[in-house]
C-alpha positions as CSV (number, residue, x, y, z in Angstrom):
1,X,94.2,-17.9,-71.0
2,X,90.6,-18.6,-69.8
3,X,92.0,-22.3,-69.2
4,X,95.2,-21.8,-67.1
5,X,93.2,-18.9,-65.0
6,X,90.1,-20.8,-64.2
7,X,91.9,-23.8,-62.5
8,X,94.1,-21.5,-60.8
9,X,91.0,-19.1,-59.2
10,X,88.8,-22.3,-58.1
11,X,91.6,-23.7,-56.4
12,X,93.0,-20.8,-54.5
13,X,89.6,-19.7,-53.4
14,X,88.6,-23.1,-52.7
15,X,91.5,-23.7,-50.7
16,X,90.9,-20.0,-48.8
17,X,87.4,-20.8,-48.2
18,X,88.1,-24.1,-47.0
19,X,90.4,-22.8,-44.7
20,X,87.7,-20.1,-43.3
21,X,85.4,-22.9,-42.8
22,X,87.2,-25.1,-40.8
23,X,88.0,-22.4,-39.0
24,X,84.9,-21.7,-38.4
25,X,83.5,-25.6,-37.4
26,X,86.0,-26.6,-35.8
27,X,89.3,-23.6,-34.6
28,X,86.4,-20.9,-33.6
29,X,84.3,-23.4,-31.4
30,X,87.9,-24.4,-29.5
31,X,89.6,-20.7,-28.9
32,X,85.8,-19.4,-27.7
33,X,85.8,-22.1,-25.4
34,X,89.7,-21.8,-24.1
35,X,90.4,-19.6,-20.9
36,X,92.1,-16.5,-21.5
37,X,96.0,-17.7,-21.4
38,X,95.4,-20.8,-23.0
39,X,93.3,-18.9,-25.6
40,X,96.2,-16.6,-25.9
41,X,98.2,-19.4,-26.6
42,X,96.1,-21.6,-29.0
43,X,95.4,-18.3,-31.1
44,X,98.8,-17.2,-31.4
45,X,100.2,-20.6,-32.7
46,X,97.4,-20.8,-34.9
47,X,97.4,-17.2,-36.8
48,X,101.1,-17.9,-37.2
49,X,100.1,-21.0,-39.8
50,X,98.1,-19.0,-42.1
51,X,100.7,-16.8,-43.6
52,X,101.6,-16.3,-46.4
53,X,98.5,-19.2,-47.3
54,X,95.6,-17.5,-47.1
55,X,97.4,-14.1,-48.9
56,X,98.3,-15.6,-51.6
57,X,95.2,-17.4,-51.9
58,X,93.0,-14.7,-51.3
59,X,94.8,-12.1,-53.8
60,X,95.4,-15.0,-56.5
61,X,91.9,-15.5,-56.9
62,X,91.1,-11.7,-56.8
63,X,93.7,-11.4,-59.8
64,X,92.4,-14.3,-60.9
65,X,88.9,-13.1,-61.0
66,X,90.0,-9.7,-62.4
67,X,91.4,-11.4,-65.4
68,X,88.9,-13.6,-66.1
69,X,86.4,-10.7,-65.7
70,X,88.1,-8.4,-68.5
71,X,89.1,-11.1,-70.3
72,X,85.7,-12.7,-70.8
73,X,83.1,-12.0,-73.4
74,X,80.4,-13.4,-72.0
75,X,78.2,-11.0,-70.0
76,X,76.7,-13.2,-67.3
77,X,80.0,-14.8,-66.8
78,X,81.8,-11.4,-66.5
79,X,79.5,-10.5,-64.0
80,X,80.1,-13.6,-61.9
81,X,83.8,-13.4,-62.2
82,X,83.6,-9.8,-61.1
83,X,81.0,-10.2,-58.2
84,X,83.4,-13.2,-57.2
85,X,86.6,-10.3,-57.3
86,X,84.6,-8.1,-55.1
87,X,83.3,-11.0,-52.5
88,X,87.2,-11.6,-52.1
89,X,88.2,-8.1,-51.7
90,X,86.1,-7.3,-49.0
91,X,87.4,-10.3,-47.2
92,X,90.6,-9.2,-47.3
93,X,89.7,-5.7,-46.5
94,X,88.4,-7.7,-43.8
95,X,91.2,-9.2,-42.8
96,X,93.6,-6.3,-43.2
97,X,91.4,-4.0,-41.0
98,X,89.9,-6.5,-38.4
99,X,91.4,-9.9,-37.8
100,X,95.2,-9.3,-39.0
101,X,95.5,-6.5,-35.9
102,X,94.3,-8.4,-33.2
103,X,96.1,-11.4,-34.6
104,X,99.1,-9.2,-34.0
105,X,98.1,-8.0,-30.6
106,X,97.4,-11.4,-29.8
107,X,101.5,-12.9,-30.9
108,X,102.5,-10.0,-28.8
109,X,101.2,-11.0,-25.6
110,X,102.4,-13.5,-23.0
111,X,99.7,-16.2,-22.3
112,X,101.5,-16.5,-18.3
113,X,101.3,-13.0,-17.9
114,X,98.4,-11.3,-19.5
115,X,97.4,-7.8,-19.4
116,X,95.1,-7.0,-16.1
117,X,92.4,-5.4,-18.3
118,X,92.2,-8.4,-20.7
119,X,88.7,-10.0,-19.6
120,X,87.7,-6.1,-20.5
121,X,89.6,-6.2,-24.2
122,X,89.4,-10.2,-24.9
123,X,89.2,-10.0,-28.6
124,X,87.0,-13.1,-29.3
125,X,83.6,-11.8,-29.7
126,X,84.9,-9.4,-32.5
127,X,87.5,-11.6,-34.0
128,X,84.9,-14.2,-34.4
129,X,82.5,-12.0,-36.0
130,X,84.9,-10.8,-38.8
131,X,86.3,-14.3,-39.3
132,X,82.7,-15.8,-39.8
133,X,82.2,-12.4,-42.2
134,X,85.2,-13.4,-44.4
135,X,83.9,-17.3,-44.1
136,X,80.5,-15.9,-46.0
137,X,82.2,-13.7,-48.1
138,X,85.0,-16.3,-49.7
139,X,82.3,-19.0,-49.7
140,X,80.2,-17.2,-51.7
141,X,82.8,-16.1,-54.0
142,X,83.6,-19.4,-54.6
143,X,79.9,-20.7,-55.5
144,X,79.7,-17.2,-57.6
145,X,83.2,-18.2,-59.3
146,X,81.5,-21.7,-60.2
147,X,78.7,-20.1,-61.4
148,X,81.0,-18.3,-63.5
149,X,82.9,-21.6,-65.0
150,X,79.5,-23.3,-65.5
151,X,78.2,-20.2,-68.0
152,X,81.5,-21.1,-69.7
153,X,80.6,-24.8,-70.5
């Protein structure tokens, strides 16, 4: 099982934590800089691109990792695959309470027609904050899941 699961959990996290961090170098730097109704616009069409993607890898690696965790006799690399399960939860705990809502807001508004108060509730500062969070956290899932595979060699 060990060999089918670990393929699967490297890939799908580093695929989600590649995704996070081009967000963050380059999709980040452009919304921040965007005024608001073109940022309304860029944001929207991009949130729309990331699902089901970064679900299913986000939750195939925390399976993944659960597997591999009770599966696995190895201490050290239990606890690695374990830590790894945990580092992706709370990113999508992340995701589920912080970013996923406003990404929702955000689809809901019209970028010609924006709110009054939007300067006042413009999203960004917090969105980015909890995107950057879930960067860290699936980044360093993903060097704690090859920590994991290397205790395995």
């Amino acid at each position: 099982m060990t060999a089918l699961v670990v393929p699967l959990v490297l890939l799908a996290n580093g695929l989600a934590a590649g995704v996070l961090m081009g967000t963050q170098l380059g999709g980040w730097p452009l919304l921040a800089s965007l005024p608001p109704r073109h940022y309304v616009h860029a944001h929207a069409f991009f949130a729309t691109r990331y699902d089901p993607f970064m679900p299913v890898c986000f939750l195939g690696t925390a399976l993944g990792d659960i597997l591999l965790a009770a599966g696995e006799s190895q201490a050290a690399a239990r606890w690695a695959f374990g830590t790894s399960a945990l580092l992706v939860l709370a990113a999508v705990i992340i995701s589920v309470t912080r970013n996923v809502p406003i990404n929702r807001w955000i689809r809901s508004l019209d970028p010609q027609d924006l709110p009054p108060d939007f300067a006042d509730r413009d999203p960004r500062p917090g969105w980015g904050a909890w995107n950057r969070g879930r960067c860290v956290l699936a980044v360093t899932a993903l060097l704690t899941n090859c920590l994991g595979c290397g205790l395995l060699l």
